[in-house]
C-alpha positions as CSV (number, residue, x, y, z in Angstrom):
1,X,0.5,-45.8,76.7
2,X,1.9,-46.0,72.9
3,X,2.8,-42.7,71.6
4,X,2.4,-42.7,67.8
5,X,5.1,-41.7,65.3
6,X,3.4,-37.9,64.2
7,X,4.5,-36.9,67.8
8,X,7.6,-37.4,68.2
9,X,9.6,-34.2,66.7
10,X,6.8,-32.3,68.6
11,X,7.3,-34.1,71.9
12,X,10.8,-33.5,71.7
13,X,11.0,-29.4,71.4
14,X,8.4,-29.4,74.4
15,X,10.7,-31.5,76.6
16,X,14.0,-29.2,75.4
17,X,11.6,-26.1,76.1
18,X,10.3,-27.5,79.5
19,X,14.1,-27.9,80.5
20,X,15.5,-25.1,79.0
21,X,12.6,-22.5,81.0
22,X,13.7,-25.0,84.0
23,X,17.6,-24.3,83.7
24,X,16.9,-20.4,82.9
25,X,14.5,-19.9,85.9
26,X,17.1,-21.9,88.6
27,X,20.1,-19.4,86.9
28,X,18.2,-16.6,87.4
29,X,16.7,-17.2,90.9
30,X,19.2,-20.1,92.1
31,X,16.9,-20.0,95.3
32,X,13.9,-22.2,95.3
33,X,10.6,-20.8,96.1
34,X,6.6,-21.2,95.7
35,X,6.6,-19.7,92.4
36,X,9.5,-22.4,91.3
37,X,7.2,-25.1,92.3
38,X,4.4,-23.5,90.6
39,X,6.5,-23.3,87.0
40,X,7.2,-26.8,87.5
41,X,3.9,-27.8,87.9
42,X,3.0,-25.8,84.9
43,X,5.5,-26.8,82.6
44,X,5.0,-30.7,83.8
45,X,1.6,-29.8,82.8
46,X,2.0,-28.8,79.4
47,X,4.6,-31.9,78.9
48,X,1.5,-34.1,80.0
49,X,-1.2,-32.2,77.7
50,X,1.0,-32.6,74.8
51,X,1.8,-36.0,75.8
52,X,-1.9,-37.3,75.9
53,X,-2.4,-35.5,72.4
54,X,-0.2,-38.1,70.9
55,X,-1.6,-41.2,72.0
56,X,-2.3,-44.1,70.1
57,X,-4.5,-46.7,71.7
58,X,-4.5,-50.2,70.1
59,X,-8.0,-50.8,68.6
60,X,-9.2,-54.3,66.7
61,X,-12.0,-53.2,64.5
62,X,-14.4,-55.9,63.5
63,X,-14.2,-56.2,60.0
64,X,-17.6,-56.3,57.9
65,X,-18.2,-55.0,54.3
66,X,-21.3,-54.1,55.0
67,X,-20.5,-51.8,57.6
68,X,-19.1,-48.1,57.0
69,X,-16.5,-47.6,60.3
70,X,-15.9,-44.8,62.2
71,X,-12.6,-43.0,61.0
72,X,-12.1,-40.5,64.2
73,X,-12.6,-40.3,67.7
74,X,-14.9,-37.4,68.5
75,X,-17.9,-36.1,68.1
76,X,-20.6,-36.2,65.2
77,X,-21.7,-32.5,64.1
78,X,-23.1,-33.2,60.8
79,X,-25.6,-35.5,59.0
80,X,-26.9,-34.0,56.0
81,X,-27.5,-34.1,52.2
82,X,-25.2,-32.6,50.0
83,X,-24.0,-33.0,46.6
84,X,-20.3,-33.3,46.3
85,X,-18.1,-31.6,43.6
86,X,-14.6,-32.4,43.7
87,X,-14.7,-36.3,42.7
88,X,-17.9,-37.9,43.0
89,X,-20.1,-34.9,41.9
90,X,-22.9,-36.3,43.1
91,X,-25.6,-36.4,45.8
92,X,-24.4,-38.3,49.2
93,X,-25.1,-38.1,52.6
94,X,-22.4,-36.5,54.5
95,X,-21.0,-37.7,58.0
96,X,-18.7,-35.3,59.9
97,X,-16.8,-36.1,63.4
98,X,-15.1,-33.4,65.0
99,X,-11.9,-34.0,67.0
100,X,-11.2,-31.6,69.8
101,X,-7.6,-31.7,71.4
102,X,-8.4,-34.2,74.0
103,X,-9.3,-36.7,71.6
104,X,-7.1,-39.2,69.7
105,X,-6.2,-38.0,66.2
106,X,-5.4,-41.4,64.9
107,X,-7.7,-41.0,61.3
108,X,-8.6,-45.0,59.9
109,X,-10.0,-45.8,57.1
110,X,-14.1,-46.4,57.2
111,X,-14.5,-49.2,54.6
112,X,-11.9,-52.1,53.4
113,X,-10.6,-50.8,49.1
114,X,-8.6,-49.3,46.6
115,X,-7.6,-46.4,46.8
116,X,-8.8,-44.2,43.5
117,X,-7.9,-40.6,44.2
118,X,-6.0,-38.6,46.7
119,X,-5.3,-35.0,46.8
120,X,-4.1,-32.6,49.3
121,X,-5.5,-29.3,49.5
122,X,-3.7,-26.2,51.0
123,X,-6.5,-23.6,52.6
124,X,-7.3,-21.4,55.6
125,X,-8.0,-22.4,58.8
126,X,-11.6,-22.0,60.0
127,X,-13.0,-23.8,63.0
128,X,-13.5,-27.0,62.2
129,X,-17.4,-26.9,62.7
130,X,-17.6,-24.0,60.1
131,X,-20.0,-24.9,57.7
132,X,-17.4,-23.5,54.9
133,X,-14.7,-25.7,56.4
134,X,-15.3,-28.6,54.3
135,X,-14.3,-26.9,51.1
136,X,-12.2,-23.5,52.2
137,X,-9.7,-25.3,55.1
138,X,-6.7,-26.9,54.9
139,X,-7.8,-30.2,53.7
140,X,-7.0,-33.8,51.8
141,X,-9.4,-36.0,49.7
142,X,-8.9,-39.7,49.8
143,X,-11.8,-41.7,47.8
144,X,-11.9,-45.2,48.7
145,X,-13.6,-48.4,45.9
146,X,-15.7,-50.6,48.1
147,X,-15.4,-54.1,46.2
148,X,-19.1,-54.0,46.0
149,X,-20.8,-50.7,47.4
150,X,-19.1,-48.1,44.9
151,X,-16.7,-45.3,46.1
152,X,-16.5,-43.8,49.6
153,X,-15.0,-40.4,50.3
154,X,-13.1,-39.4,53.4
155,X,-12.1,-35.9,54.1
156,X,-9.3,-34.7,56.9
157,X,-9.4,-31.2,57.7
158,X,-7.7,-29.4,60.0
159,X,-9.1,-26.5,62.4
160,X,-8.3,-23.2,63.8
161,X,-5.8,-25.3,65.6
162,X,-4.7,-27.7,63.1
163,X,-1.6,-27.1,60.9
164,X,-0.8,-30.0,59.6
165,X,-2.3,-32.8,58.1
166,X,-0.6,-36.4,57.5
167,X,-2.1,-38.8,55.5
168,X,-0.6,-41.9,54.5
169,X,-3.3,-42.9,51.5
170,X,-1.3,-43.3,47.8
171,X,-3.5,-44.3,44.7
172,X,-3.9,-47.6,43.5
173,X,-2.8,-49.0,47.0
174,X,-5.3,-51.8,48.5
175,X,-6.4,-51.0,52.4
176,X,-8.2,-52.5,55.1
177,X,-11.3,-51.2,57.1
178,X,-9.7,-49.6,60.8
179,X,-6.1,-49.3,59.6
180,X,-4.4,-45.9,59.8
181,X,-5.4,-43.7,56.9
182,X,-3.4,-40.4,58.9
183,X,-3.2,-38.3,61.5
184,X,-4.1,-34.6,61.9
185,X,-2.5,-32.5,64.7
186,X,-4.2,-30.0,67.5
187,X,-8.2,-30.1,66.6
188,X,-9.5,-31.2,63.7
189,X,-12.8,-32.7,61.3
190,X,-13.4,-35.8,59.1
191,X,-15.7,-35.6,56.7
192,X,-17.3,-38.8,55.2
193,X,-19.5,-38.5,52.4
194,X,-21.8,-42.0,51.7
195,X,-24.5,-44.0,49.4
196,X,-28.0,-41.8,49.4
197,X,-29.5,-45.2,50.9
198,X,-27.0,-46.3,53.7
199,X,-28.5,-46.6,56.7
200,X,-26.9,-44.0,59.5
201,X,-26.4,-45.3,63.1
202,X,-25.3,-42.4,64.8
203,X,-26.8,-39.0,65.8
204,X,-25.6,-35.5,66.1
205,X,-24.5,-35.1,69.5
206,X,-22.6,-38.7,69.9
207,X,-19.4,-39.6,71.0
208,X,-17.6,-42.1,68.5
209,X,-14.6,-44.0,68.6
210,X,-12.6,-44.3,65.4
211,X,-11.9,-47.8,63.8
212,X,-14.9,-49.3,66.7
213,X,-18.1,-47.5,66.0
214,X,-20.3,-48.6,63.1
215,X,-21.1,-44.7,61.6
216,X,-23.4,-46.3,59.0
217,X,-24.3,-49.7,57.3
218,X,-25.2,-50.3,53.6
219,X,-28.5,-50.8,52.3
């Protein structure tokens, strides 16, 4: 299993914390006992749950122009029309995929571009399915120029869990469909905000996989 880069530093101060309890516990009561066992299992838990947080599974996306890719693993929680303010300011139909801890935070980018804007956003910290999350979280803007479809906007927010957001997007640079845009850590949204008329292959309620599952296609 291939651990991405974002997890190391975190990985690191649970491993010293699991062996630091470890050593304090077997100083304290040198003699072993059921409840040792149990705060072994426990801390070789937590090891494993952080462990899995930080994977990062090799995926081959297909690449198509036509085709709008999904940028997070997760779930989909919105489709709706709304008119966006802070760069396209405009009506679009927005896409949103929520990431629960158990999912892969690996964010890639939906459509093959240039990058025309980026911004980061500091915020609060709603849940990340809280309708005012979008514009009041923690959050960074990247807006991506199809070569022939017009601009595409992906959003990373992070959740009541979330605190902090890496994105690797920089303005002007050229990037391809299902590469890594970012990573955000513990929980977490991504918004993405399309053409009136693209067609929308997924429903509320399904499971995606970022940089494999076609969220929408161009008319």
């Amino acid at each position: 299993m291939k651990i991405h880069k974002e997890g190391y530093t975190s990985l690191f101060f649970t491993l010293l914390f699991v062996a630091g309890i470890s050593l304090l516990i077997n100083i304290i009561w040198p003699v072993q006992t059921l409840w040792h066992t149990i705060t072994y299992v426990a801390l070789g838990l937590l090891f494993l749950i952080i462990l899995q947080f930080f994977r990062s599974p090799k995926r081959k996306t297909e690449l198509n122009d036509n085709h709008v890719i999904c940028p997070a693993d997760g779930k989909v929680v919105v489709i709706e029309k709304t008119h966006e303010g802070e760069y396209l300011q405009d009506e679009r139909i927005q896409v949103s995929i929520f990431m629960s801890p158990v999912n892969v935070h690996v964010n890639r980018y939906p459509v093959s571009g240039t990058v025309n804007y980026y911004k980061y956003h500091p915020g609060k910290y709603l849940v990340a399915w809280h309708p005012k999350s979008s514009t009041d979280n923690e959050r960074t803007t990247v807006v991506l120029q199809h070569p022939t479809r017009g601009p595409v906007l992906v959003r990373q927010i992070a959740g009541a869990l979330a605190r902090r957001i890496v994105c690797y997007s920089k303005e002007g640079e050229e990037v391809v469909q299902g590469s890594e845009m970012g990573f955000i850590k513990f929980g977490s949204r991504v918004d993405v905000f399309l053409p009136l008329d693209a067609r929308i292959n997924v429903n509320i309620g399904d499971m995606v996989k970022g940089g494999r599952t076609v969220l929408a296609s161009f008319k």
